[in-house]
NUSE-48463 format. One record per residue (C-alpha): residue in one letter; residue number from 1; x, y, z. Coordinates in steps of 0.02 Angstrom, whole numbers. Layout:
SITE_code_pos_x_y_z
SITE_a_NUM_X_Y_Z
...
end
This chain:
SITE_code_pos_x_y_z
SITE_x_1_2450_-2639_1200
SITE_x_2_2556_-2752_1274
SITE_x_3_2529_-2876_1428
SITE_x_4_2534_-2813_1602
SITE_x_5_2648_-2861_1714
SITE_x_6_2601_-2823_1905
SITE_x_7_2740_-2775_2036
SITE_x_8_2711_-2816_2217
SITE_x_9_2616_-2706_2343
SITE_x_10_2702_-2544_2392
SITE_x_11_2663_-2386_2501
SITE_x_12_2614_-2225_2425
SITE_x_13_2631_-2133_2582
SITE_x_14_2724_-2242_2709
SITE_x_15_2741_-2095_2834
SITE_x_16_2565_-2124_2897
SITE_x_17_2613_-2296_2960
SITE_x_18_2718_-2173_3106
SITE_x_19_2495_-2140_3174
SITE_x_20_2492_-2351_3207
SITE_x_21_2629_-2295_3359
SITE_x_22_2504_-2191_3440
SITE_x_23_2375_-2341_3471
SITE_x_24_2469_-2413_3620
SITE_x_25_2510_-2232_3688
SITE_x_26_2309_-2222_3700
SITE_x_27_2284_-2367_3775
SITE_x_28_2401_-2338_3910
SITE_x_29_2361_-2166_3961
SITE_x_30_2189_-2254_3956
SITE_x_31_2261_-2348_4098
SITE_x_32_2344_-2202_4190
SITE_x_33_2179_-2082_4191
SITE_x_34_2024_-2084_4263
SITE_x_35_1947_-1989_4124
SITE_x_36_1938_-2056_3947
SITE_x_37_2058_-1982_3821
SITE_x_38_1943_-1912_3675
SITE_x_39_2021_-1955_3541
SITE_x_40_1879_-2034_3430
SITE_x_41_1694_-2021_3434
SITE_x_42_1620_-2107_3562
SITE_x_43_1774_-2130_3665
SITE_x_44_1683_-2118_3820
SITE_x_45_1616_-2279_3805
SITE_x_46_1780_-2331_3816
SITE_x_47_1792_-2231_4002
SITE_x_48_1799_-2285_4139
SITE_x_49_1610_-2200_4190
SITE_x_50_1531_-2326_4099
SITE_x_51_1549_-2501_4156
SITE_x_52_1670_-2582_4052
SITE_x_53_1607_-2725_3959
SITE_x_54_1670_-2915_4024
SITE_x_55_1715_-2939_3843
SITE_x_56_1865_-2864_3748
SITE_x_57_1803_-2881_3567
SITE_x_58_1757_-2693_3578
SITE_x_59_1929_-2636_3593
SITE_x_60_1999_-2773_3474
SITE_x_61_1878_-2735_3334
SITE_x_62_1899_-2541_3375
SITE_x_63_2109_-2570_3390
SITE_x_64_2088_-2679_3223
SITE_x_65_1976_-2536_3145
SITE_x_66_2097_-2379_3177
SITE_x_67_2249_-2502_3121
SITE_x_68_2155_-2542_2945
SITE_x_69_2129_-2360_2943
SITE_x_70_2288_-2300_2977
SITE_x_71_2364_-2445_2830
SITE_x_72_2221_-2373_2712
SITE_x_73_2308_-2197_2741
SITE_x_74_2458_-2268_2678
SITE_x_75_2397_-2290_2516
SITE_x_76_2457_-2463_2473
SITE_x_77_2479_-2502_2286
SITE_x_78_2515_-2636_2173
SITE_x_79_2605_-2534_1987
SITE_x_80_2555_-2630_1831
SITE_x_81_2680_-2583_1691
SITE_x_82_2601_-2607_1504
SITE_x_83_2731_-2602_1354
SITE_x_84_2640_-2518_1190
SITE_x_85_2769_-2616_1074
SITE_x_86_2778_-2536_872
SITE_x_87_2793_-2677_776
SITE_x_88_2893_-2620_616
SITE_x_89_2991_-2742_497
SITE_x_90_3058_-2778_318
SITE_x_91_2976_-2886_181
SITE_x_92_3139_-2966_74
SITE_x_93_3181_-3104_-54
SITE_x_94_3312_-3229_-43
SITE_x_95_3342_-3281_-220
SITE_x_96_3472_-3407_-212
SITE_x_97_3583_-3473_-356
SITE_x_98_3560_-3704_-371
SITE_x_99_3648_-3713_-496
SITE_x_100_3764_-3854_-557
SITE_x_101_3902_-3740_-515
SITE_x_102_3846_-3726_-340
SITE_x_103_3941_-3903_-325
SITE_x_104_4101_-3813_-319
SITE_x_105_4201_-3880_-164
SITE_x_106_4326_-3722_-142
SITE_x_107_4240_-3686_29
SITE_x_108_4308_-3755_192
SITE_x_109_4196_-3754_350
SITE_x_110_4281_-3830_512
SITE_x_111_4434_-3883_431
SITE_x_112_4315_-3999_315
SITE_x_113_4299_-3960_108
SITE_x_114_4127_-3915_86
SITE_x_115_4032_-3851_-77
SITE_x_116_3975_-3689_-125
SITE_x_117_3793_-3710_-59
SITE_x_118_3853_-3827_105
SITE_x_119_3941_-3665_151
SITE_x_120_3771_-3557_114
SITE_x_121_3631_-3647_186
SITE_x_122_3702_-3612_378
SITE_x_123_3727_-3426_349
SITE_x_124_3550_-3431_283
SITE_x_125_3467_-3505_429
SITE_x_126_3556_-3385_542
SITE_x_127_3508_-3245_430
SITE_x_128_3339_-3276_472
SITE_x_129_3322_-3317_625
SITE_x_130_3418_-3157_665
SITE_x_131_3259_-3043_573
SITE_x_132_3109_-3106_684
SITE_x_133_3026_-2958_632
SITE_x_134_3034_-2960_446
SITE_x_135_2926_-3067_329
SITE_x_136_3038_-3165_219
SITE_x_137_3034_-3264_71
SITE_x_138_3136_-3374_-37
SITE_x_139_3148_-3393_-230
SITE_x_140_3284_-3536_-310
SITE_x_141_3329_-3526_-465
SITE_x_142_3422_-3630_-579
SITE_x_143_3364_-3635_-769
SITE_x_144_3205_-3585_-721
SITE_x_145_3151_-3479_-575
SITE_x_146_3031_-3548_-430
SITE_x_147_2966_-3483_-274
SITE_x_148_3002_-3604_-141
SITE_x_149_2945_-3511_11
SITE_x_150_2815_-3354_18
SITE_x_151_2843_-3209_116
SITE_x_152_2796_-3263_297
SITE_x_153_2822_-3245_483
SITE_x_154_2845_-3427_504
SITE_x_155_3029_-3429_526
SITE_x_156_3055_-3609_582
SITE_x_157_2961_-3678_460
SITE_x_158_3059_-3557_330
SITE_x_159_3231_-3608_387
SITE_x_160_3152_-3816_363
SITE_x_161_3124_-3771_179
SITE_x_162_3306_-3707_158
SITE_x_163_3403_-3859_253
SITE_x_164_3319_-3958_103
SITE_x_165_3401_-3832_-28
SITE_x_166_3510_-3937_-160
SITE_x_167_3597_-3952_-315
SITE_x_168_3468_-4036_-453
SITE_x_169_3316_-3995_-353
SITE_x_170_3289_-3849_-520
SITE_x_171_3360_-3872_-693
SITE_x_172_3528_-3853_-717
SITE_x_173_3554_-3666_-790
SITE_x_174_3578_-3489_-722
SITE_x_175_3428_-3372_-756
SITE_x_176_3490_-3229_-660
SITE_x_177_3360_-3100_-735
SITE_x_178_3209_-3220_-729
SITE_x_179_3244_-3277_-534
SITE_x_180_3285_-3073_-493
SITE_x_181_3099_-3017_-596
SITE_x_182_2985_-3164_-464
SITE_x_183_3076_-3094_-341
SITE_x_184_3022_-2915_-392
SITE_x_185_2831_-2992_-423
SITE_x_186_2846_-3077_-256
SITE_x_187_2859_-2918_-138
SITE_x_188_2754_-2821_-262
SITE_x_189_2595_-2939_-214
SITE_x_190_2637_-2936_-48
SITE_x_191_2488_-2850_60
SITE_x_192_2535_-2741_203
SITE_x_193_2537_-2813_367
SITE_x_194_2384_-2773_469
SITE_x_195_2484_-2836_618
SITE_x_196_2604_-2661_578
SITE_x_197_2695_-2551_489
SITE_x_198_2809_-2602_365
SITE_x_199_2978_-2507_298
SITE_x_200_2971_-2594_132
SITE_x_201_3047_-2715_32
SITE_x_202_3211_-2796_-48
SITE_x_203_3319_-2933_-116
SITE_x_204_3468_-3017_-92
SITE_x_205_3517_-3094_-247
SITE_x_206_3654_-3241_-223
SITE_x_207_3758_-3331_-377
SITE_x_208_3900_-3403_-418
SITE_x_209_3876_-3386_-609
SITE_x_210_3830_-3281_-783
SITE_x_211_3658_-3277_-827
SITE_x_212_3638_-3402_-967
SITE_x_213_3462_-3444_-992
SITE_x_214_3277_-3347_-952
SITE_x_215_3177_-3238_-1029
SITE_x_216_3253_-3070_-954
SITE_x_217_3429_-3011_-945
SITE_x_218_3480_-2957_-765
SITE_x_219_3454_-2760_-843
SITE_x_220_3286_-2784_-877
SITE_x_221_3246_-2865_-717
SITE_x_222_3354_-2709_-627
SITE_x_223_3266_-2585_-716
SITE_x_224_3102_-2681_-646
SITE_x_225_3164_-2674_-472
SITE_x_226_3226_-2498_-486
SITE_x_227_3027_-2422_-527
SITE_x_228_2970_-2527_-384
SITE_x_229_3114_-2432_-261
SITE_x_230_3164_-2616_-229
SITE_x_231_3349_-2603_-167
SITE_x_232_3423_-2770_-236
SITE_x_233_3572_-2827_-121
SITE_x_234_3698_-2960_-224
SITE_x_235_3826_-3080_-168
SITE_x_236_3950_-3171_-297
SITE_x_237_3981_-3320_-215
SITE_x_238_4141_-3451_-263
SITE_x_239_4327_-3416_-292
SITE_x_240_4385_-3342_-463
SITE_x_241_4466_-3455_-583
SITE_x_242_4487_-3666_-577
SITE_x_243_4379_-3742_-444
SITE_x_244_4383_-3917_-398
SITE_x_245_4214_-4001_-461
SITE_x_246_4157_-4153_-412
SITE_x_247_4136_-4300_-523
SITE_x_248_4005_-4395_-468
SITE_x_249_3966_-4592_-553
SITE_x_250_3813_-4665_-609
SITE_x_251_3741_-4687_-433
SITE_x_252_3762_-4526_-381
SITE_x_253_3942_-4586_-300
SITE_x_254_4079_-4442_-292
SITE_x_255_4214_-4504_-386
SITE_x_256_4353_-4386_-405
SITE_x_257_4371_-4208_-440
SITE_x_258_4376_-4111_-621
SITE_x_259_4447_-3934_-635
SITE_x_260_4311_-3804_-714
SITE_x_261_4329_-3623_-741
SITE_x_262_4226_-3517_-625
SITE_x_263_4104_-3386_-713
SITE_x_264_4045_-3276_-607
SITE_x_265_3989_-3120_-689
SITE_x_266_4027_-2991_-548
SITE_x_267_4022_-2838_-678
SITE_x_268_3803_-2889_-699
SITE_x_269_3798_-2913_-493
SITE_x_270_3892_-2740_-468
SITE_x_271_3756_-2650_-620
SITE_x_272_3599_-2703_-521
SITE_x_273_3645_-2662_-333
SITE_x_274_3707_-2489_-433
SITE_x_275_3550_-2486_-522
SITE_x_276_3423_-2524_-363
SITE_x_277_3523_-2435_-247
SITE_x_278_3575_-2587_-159
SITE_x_279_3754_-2650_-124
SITE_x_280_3871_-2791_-225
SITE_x_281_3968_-2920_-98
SITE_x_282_4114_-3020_-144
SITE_x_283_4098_-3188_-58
SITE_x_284_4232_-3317_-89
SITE_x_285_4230_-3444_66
SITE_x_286_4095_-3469_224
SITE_x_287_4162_-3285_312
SITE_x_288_4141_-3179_181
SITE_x_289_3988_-3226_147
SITE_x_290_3930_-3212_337
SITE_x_291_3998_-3037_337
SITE_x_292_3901_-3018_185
SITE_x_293_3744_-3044_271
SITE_x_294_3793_-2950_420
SITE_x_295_3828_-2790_335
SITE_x_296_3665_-2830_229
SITE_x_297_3574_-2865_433
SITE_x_298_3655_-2691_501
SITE_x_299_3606_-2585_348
SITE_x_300_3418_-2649_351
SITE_x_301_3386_-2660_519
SITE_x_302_3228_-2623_627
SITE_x_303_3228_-2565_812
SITE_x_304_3058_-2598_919
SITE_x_305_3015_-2451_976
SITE_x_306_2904_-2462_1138
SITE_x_307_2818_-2353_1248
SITE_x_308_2796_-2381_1447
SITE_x_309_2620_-2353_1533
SITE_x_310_2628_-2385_1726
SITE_x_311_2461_-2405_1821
SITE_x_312_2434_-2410_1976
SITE_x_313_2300_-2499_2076
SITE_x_314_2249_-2418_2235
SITE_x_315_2217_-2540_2386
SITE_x_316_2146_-2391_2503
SITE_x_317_1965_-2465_2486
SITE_x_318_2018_-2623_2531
SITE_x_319_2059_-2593_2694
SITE_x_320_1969_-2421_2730
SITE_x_321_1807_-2493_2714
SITE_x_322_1842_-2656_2844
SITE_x_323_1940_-2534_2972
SITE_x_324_1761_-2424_2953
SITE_x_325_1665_-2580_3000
SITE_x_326_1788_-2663_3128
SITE_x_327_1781_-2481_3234
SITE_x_328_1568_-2460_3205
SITE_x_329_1552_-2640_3268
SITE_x_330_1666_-2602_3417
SITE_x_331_1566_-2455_3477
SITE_x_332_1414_-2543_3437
SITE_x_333_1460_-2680_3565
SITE_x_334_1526_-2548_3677
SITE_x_335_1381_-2477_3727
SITE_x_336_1310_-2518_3913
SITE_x_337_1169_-2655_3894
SITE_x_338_1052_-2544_3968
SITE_x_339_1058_-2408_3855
SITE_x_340_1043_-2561_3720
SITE_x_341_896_-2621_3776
SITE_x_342_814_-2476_3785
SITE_x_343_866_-2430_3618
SITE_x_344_768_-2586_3550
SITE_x_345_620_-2567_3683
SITE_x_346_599_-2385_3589
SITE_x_347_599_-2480_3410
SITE_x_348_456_-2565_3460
SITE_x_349_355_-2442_3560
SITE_x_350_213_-2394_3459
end
């Protein structure tokens, strides 16, 4: 259950505040009579029989009283509304491709040549900052395969480990089959989320290359992901053909440029979003690959679903009981000082 949020005061039954008009009607035909108007008990100490008392807290308190009364009537109410908010999400795995190859410079963000990963890393953080109900996690793979990040809620920190993605930070190498099978283990060891319920998991597989080292093909590590039910989502990433590389010197200075084939094997990338009943996305500068991830975001996508529970808290006691006491004290003081000290006289009398 969700916090309450409390709504001002409001009326149940505002037509009873029309009864507070008939107070100074009373009083003055009150005025205008010689005999009382019974309206209430013990009106006629209020008559003009009795001698009127030289204060006028009686008819203030009893006034007060009958006005508290008549407000209690009302039913005043302050409506607390509680949300009951489902919390349902994704688990998934970023594996993403570091690579030499990843230095490719045939992307352009803001009119400026930028590399292959330069033109990732942005759609990534936005990609996850988007899914605030989704545990994610983040596997890199070059020659090897590494998890970098474990599935987690912590988004912030999640989107500080990828702005420190880069080329070299794995060995140079494309083990598309190894990084797709930790992926795979990853949401397999994940343990359900006491916090809710969650749909499930799967993987969006981003490369620019063929795999070329590991100890699994990318069939093998589909067929893995297909027992599971593990949709696998991949992206080929990079322009087809001669990219510009960089040449970099000795200390780590870019040079000049080198022309390279690209390798990209989209015909593996298409055979495991077949195979896990995922999707394959062609991504060959910055907007393809956001549209990539958007159509990825739309297809696996969570709505809250909530449920509304309004209280509300009754004020009637609040003033019911003070009006009660207001018009008991009035009469109380009301009453000739005679017939009050004969009251007490009879307390005492044995």
């Amino acid at each position: 259950m969700g916090p309450a949020a409390a709504g001002p005061f409001s009326l149940h039954d505002p037509a009873w505040l029309l009864a507070a008009l008939l107070l100074p009607a009373l009083l003055w035909l009150r005025q205008r009579r010689a005999q009382p108007v019974w309206v209430v008990p013990f009106a006629s100490a209020w008559s003009g029989r009795a001698p009127l008392p030289r204060s006028r807290w009686p008819e203030l308190l009893v006034g007060a009283g009958l006005l508290l009364l008549v407000a209690a009537l009302a039913r005043p109410e302050r409506v607390e509304e509680r949300q009951d908010v489902r919390r349902e999400g994704y688990d998934l795995v970023l594996a993403v491709d570091l690579s030499g190859s990843m230095l490719a410079e045939d992307q352009e963000r803001d009119g400026a040549r930028v590399n292959r990963l330069q033109a990732l890393k942005p759609v990534l953080e936005a990609f996850t900052a988007r899914r605030e109900s989704d545990r994610i996690g983040v596997v890199t793979f070059g020659g090897r395969a590494y998890t970098l990040a474990p599935l987690t809620f912590d988004h912030g920190w999640l989107r500080r480990q990828i702005a420190r993605l880069r080329v070299g930070l794995v060995e140079d190498g494309t083990a598309l089959g190894d990084a797709l099978a930790l992926a795979v283990a990853r949401l397999g060891q994940a343990e359900r989320s006491e916090a809710g319920r969650r749909k499930g998991g799967f993987v969006i597989l981003l490369t620019d290359g063929a795999n070329n080292m590991g100890q699994l093909a990318p069939g093998e590590a589909a067929g893995l992901a297909a027992a599971k039910g593990i949709p696998v989502y991949t992206i080929g990433s990079g322009r087809s053909g001669l990219v510009p590389m960089p040449v970099f010197d000795a200390g780590g200075r870019k040079v000049g440029y080198r022309r390279v084939q690209s390798d990209l094997d989209e015909e593996a990338l298409r055979e495991i979003a077949a195979r896990t009943g995922g999707r394959y996305f062609r991504a060959v500068d910055p907007d393809t690959v956001e549209a990539a991830f958007a159509a990825i975001d739309a297809e696996r996508k969570i709505e809250f679903e909530a449920r509304r529970d309004l209280r509300a808290r009754q004020g009637f006691a609040w003033l019911a009981w003070p009006g009660l006491a207001c018009i008991l004290s009035g009469f109380g003081l009301a009453r000739p000082r005679g017939a009050r000290r004969a009251a007490r006289a009879a307390a005492v009398a044995p």
